[in-house]
C-alpha positions in Angstrom: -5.4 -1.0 29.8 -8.5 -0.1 27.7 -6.0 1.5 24.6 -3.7 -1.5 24.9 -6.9 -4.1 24.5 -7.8 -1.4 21.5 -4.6 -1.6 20.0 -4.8 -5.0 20.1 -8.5 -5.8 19.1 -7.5 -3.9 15.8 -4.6 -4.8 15.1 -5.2 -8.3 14.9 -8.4 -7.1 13.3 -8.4 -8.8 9.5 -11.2 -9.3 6.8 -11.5 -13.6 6.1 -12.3 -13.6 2.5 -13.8 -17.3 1.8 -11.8 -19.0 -1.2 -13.2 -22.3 -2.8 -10.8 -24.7 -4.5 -12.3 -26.5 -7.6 -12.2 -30.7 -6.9 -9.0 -31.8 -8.6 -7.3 -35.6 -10.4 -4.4 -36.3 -8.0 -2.7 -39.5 -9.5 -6.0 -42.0 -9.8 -8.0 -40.4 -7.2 -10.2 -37.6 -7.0 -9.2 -34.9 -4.3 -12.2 -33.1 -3.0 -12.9 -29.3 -3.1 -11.2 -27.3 -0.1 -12.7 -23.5 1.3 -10.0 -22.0 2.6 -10.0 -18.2 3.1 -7.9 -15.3 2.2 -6.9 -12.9 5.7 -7.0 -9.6 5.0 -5.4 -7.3 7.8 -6.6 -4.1 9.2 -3.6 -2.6 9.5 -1.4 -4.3 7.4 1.2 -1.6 7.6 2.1 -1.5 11.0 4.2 1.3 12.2 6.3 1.5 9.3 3.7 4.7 8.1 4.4 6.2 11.5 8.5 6.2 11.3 8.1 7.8 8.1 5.8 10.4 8.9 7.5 11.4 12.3 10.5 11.7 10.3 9.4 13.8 7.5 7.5 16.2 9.9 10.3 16.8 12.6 12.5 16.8 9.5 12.3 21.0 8.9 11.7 22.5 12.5 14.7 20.6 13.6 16.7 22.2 10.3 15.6 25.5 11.6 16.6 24.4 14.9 20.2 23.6 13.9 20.3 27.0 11.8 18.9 28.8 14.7 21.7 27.8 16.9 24.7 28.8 14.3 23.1 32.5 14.6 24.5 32.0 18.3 22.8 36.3 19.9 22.7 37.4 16.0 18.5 37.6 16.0 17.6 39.9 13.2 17.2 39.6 9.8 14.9 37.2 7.2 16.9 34.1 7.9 15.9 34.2 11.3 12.3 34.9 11.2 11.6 32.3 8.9 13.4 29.5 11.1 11.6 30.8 14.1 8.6 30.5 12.4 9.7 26.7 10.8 10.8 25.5 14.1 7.3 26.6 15.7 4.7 25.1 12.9 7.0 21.9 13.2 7.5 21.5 16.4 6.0 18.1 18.1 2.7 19.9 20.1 2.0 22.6 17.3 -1.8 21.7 15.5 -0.1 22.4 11.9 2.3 19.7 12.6 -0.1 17.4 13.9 -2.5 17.6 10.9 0.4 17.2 8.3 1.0 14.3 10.6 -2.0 12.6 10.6 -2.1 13.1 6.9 1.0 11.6 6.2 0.5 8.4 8.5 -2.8 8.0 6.6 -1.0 8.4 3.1 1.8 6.1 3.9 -0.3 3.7 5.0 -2.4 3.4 1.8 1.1 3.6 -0.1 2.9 0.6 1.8 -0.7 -1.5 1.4 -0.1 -0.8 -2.2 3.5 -2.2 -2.5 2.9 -4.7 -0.3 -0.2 -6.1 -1.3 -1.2 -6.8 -5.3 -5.0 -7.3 -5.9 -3.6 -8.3 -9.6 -1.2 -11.0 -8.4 -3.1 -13.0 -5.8 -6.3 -13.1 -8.7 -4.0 -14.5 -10.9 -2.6 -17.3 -8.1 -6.1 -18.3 -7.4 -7.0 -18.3 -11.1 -4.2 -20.7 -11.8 -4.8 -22.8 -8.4 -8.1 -23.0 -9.5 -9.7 -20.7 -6.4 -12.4 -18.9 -6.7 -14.3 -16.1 -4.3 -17.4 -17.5 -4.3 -20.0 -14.7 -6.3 -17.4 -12.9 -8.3 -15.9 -14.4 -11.3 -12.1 -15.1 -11.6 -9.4 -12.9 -13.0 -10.6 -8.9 -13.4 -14.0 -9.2 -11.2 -11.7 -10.7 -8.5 -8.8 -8.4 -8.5 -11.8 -5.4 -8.5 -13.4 -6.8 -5.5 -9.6 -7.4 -4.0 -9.0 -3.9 -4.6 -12.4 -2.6 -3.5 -12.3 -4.7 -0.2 -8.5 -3.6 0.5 -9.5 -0.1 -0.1 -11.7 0.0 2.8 -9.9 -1.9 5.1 -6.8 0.6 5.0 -9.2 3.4 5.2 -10.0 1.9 8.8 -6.5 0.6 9.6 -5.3 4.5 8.0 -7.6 6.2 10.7 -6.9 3.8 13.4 -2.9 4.8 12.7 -3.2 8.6 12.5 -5.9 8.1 15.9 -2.5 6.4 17.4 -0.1 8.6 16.2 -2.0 11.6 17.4 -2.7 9.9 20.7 0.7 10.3 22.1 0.4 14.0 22.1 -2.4 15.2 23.7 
């Protein structure tokens, strides 16, 4: 029950950035300022890091597993040491495969942020809807802060992923 509510508490985890509209001429009347604020999310991502790392690091042990079975009682020879050895480092409980895991769930993560999210493009929509973050100047100093702020919100949503990828096997 505790992992779920963790799950949980961080995935709905997300960084409120406040946003101030200018006041604005609507017609004849004057339309006051708004705050509104701009959600960041922790893990943004999801699990689509963790489908493509499982996938790429089961990928080559299960090769060597496929390879390994054509030798049918033929165990001699190069070819068959080095599957052996393949199929072991990537098998599901060995530490190697685990680390390259973990690594890859990280680097997806901070990859799919990236497409997903552009620091460039929503400064540029607030510039133009007349937002501002209030203590950094629009256009560059926003997307900089954006990018800065995003950075280390994946870094926690990239550890919290590789913590749950990991978690299923020990």
């Amino acid at each position: 029950v505790g992992t779920v509510v963790f799950i949980i508490f961080v995935t709905q985890g997300e960084r409120r950035i406040p946003v101030k509209y200018a006041p604005r001429m609507a017609g004849r009347r004057m339309v006051q300022a708004q705050r509104s604020y701009l959600p960041l999310k922790m893990a943004a991502a999801g699990v689509i890091p963790i489908i493509f790392a499982i996938s790429i690091v089961l990928f080559p042990g299960q090769i060597a597993a496929f390879y390994l079975k054509s030798l049918g009682t033929y165990t001699a020879g190069p070819g068959f040491t080095i599957a052996t050895t393949l199929q072991n480092w990537f098998s599901p409980r060995s530490l190697f495969a685990s680390l390259m895991y973990a690594a890859l769930v990280m680097g997806f993560t901070y990859f799919y942020t990236a497409v997903t999210f552009n620091p460039e493009q929503i400064a540029d929509n607030l510039q133009k809807s007349g937002g501002t973050i209030p203590g950094v100047r629009p256009g560059a100093k926003t997307r900089d802060y954006l990018d800065r702020i995003l950075y280390r919100i994946t870094l926690a949503g990239a550890l919290f992923l590789g913590f749950i990828a990991l978690m299923q096997f020990y």
